[in-house]
N, C-alpha and C positions, 0 to 999 in steps of 0.2 A: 538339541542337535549341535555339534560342534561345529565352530567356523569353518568356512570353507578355505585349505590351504590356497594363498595367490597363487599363480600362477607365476613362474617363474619368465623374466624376460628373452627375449629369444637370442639365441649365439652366434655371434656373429666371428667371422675370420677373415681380419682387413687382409687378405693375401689372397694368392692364386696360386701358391704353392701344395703344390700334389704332396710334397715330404710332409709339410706341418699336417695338411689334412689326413694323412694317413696318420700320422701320431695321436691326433684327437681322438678318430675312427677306435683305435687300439683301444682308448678308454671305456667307450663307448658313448661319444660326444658325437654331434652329427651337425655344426653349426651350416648354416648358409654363409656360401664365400662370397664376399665382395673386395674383390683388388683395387688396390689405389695406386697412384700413381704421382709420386713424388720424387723432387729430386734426392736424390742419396749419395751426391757428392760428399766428403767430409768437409767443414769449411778449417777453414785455415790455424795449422796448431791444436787441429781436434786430435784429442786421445784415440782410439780404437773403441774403449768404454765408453768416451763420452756418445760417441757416432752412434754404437748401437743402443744404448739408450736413448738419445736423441730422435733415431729413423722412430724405434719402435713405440713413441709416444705419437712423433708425425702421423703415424698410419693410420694408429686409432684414431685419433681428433680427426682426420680428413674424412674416413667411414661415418664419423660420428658428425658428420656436415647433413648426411643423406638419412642417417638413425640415429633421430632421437630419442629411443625406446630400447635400446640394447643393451648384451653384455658383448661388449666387442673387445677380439683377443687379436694382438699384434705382436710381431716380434721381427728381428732383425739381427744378420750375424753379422760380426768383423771378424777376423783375421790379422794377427802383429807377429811378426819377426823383427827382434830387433829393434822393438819398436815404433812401427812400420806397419802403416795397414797394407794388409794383401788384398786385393779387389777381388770381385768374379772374372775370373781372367777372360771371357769371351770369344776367343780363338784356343786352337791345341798351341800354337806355339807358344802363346802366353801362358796356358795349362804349363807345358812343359818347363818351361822357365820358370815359372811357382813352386813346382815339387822338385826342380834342382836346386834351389835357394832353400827351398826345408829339409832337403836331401840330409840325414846323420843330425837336424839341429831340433829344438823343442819350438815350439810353435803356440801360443794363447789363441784359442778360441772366445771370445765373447759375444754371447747371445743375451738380448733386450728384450725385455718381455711389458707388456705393457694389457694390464685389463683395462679398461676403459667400462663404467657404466655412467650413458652419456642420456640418461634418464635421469641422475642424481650430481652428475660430472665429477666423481668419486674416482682417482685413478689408483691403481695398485699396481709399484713398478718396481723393477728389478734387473740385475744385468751378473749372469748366472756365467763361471770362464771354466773354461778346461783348456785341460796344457797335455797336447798331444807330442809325443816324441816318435820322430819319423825313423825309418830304417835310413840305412846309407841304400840309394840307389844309384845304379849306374843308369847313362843313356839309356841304353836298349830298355831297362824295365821303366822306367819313363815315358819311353815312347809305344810300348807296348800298353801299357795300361791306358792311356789317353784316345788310343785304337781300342781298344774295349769297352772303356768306361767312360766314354767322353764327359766332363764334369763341367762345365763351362758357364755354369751358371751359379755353381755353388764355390764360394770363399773358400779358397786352400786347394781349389780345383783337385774334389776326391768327393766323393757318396762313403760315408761310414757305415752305413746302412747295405753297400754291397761290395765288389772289389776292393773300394778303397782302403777296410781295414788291413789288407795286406801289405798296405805303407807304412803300419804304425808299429813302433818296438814295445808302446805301451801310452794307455791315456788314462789321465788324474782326474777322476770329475767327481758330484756327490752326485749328478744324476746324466746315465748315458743318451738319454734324448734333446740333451743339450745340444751333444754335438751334431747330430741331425739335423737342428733348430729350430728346439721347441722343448723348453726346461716343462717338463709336469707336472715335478712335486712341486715348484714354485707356483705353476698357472693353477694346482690343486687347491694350494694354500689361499690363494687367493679368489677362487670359487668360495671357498670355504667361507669365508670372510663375505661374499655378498649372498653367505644361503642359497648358492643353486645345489638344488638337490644333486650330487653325483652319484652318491649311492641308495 
C-alpha cells in the first residue's frame, strides 16, 4: 500500500483585503484570512522596493507569531513618481491630487510578496513592478472618477480591476494581478517550491 500523501499545511492570507482574496479565489485557493496590523510607515530614505518588500515580510512573520503551522501569503504595494512613494491617499482630495500628479506621466508599481512557511521559517520573497502610464486627465475627469470609484485605500488611488483602467494609456507588467496586488505567477512559483498541491 503506498504512503499516505501529507497533508498539505493550511493557507493562510496575512491580509484583510477583499482584492488579494478574490485573486486567490480565481485560482482556486481558499486560504483563512488573518489581518495584521503593523506600522507601514516607510522609515527614513526607504526606496519604494525596499518598503514593499519590507511591509510584506512584516506581515507574514507577525501572522506567523499566532501560526506556527502555515503556509502564510503576504504582500504589500508602493507606488513612486519620481521617486516618491505615493500613499493610500485616504480622502478624495488626496485621491485627487495623486491622479493629477500622475496625470500624462509613468508611474512604477511595486508589489512585495512574501510566502512565509512558519512551520520550517523558510521564506520565499520577491517584489514584482509594473510601470503604468496614465492618460492626460483633466479636473473634471478626476473629480468624476473619485465620485464613482472612490479608491482610497488603494496606492495610486484607482481599482484596475474596475474604472480605474480607464486612466491608463498602457501597463508594462509580466503578470497583470500584480497590479491588483497580488503577483500569481510569482506566489505559483513559490507554492511550487513548498509542494502545495495547486493542481
Amino acid at each position: 500500500m503506498p504512503p499516505a500523501t501529507p497533508k498539505p499545511l493550511p493557507l493562510i492570507l496575512a491580509s484583510g483585503s477583499s482584492y488579494r482574496r478574490m485573486l486567490l479565489e480565481k485560482i482556486g485557493l481558499h486560504p483563512h484570512c488573518h489581518a495584521t496590523n503593523i506600522d507601514e510607515s516607510p522609515l527614513p530614505n526607504e526606496t519604494a522596493t525596499a518598503l514593499a518588500r519590507r511591509l510584506s515580510i512584516s506581515k507574514a512573520l507577525s501572522a506567523a507569531e499566532t501560526l506556527p503551522c502555515a503556509l502564510i501569503i503576504a504582500s504589500d504595494q508602493c507606488a513612486e513618481l519620481d521617486g516618491q512613494i505615493l500613499g493610500k491617499p485616504g480622502t478624495r482630495a488626496r485621491a485627487q491630487n495623486q491622479l493629477s500628479k500622475c496625470s500624462g506621466r509613468e508611474v512604477l508599481f511595486h508589489t512585495g510578496i512574501c510566502l512565509l512557511n512558519s512551520q520550517t521559517g523558510k521564506q520565499h520573497i520577491s517584489v514584482e513592478t509594473v510601470t503604468v502610464a496614465f492618460r492626460t486627465l483633466n479636473s473634471l475627469e478626476i473629480e468624476h472618477y473619485t465620485e464613482r470609484e472612490p479608491a482610497l485605500d488603494c496606492a495610486g488611488s484607482f481599482k484596475a480591476e474596475g474604472l480605474g483602467i480607464s486612466l491608463f494609456r498602457h501597463i508594462h507588467s509580466d503578470d497583470p494581478n500584480t497590479l491588483i496586488g497580488l503577483p500569481l505567477i510569482r506566489l505559483i512559483d513559490f507554492l511550487k517550491e513548498e509542494d502545495y498541491p495547486l493542481l
